[in-house]
N, C-alpha and C positions, 0 to 999 in steps of 0.2 A: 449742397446735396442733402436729402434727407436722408436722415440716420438712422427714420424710424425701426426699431429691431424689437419683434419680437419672439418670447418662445413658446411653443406648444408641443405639447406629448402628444404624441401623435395617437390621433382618435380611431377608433374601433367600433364598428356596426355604427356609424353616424352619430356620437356620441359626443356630446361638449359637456363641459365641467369649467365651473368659472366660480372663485371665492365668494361666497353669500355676503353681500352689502358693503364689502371690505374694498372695493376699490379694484378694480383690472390689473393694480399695477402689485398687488398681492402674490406671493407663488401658492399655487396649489400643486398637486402631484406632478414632481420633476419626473418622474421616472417614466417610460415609456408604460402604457398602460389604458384602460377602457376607457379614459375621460382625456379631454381636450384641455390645457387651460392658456389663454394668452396674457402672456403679463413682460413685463420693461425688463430691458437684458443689458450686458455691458459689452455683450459682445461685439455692437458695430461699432466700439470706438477707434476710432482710425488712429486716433494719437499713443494708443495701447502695443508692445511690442511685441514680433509675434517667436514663439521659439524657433529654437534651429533646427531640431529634428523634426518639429511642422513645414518649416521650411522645404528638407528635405522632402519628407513622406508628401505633401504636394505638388512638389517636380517632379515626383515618380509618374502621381495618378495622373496628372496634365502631358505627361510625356505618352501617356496610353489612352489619351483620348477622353481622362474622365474628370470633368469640369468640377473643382474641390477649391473651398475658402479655407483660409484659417478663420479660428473665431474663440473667443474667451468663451470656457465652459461655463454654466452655472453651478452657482455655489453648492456642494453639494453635501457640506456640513453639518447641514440641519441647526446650525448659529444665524441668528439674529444678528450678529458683529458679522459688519460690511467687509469688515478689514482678513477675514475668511475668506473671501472671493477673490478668482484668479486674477492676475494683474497683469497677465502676458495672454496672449493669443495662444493657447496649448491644445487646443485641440481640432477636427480637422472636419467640416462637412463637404457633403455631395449636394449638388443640383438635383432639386425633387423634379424628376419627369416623369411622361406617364408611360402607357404601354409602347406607342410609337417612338417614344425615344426622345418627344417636345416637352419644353420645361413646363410646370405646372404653374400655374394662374391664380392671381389673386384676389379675391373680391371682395367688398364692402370699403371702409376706409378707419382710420383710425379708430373709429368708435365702433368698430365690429370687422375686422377682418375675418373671412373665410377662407379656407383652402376646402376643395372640392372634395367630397367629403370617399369617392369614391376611388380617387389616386389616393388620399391618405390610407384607406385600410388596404393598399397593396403593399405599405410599409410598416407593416406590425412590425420585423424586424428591426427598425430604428429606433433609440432612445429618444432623441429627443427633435424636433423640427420646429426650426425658427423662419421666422419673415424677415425679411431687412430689404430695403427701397425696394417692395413689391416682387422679391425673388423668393420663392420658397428653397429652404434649407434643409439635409437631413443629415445625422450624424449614426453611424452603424460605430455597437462594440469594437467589431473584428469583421475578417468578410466573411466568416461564418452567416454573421447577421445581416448579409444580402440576398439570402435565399430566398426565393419567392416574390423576390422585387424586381422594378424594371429594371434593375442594376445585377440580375442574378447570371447575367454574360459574362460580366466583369468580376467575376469570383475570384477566379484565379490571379487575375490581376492585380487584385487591392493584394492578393493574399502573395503574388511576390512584393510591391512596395513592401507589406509590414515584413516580409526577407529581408530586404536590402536598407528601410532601415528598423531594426530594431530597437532602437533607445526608444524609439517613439512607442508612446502606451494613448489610448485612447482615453480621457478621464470621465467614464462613464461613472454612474453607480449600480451598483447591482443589487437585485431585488431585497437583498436579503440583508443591505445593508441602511435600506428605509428607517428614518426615525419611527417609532412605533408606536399605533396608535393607542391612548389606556385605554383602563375598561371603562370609565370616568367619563371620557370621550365618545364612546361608543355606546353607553347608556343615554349618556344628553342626545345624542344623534335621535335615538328610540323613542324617548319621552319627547321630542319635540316630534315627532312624524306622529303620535299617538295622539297629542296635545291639537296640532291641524287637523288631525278626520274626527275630533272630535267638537271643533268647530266647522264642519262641514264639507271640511276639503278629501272627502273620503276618495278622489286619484294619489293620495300622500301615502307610500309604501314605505315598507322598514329601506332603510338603507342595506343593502347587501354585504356578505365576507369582503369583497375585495375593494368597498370603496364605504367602511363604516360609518363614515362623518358625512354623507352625499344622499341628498334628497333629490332624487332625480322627476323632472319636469318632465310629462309627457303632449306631444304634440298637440292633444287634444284641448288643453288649455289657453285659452283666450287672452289677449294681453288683456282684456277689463278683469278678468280673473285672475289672471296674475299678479295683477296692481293690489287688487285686493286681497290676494293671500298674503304677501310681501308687509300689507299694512296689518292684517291682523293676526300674522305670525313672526313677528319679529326673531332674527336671529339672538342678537344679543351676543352674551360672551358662550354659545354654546358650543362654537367652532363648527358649526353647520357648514358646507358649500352644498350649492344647486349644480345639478350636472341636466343637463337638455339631451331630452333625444332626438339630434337633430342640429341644422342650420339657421339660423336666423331667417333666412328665406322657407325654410321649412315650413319652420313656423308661422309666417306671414307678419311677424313683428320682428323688430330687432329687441330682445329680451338685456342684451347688455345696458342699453338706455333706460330700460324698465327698468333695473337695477339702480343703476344711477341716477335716477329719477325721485328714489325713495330712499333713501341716502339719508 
């Protein structure tokens, strides 16, 4: 069986973010947030064991009708040391569906999966959404964070499970517990966006407060102009990421292969 798993933060206003030249298998922003990122998870290891109050808290929600994995959370540390990452199944997702209550759909294939970029912004409340053999995943804080989702029926529901069991905690992060970005960091971002429109790439804007290291790629960019900005703006060690607005189909190239093309 394929095990491919991957995770993404679930995107907002059509929004992808992917690590500049570092490889897909890179994490960029865990946290639930305006950018997208997919990158290699530990979570669909099947040989990984899962806890007992996940155990439990998904024989609740499967007893009420609502389709929930266990799955190893990602590291959420902010360490480099692997050996920081969970090693049991501890935390617990829902089946992404959409309005009608049908599970959400995958597209592209390893070298660019999509998820529909218009069921994801119905899940602003979820932290974080992973793929694994073509199913999409979503994991909420608390059921607080179902509101406004296809899942917003089952409020009360998730929110007796997390009654009945309690030990169970959701191993989220929360915002404010972000490693944080310097000023260091956030000047290179600036000088490198400055550094581009001043060799001609004058679509290159500051990176914004909420994602200071993220040159965001606007639709209107051509993969031959892509290719070529990629070559004459190299990242280097500045800790850049590219965030896209948009799909891969959006765009009418897959930008991910552009990436990796110039590697």
């Amino acid at each position: 069986m394929n095990r491919n798993r991957r995770i993404l933060a679930v995107a907002v206003a059509s929004t992808l973010a992917l690590s500049a030249l570092a490889g897909c298998s890179a994490p960029f922003a865990a946290n639930g947030s305006s950018s997208n990122t997919a990158t290699a998870g530990n979570g669909g290891d099947v040989s990984a064991q899962t806890d007992a109050n996940v155990k439990k808290f998904i024989a609740c929600l499967t007893g009420k009708g609502i389709e929930a994995q266990a799955a190893a959370a990602p590291d959420m540390s902010g360490s480099a040391d692997s050996s920081k990452a969970p090693t049991v199944k501890n935390a617990v997702e829902l089946r992404m569906i959409d309005t009608a209550g049908n599970p959400v759909k995958v597209s592209g294939d390893s070298n660019g999966m999509t998820v529909d970029s218009d069921a994801q912004q119905l899940y602003a409340g979820a932290t974080f959404t992973t793929v694994e053999d073509d199913k999409v995943w979503v994991m909420f804080k608390d059921a607080t964070a179902l509101a406004g989702s296809p899942y917003a029926s089952k409020q009360q529901d998730y929110a007796a499970c997390q009654a009945q069991v309690p030990d169970f905690t959701q191993p989220v992060q929360d915002a404010n517990t972000q490693t944080a970005v310097s000023d260091a960091q956030k000047q290179a971002a600036l000088d490198f966006a400055k550094k581009a429109r001043e060799k001609g790439y004058s679509w290159v804007a500051d990176p914004d407060g909420d994602n200071p290291t993220t040159i965001m790629i606007p639709k209107t960019v051509s993969e031959e102009e892509f290719r070529r900005f990629l070559k004459d703006c190299p990242v280097g060690e500045t800790g850049v990421s590219f965030g896209f607005d948009g799909t891969p189909e959006e765009f009418g190239y897959d930008y991910t292969q552009v990436m990796r093309d110039a590697q």
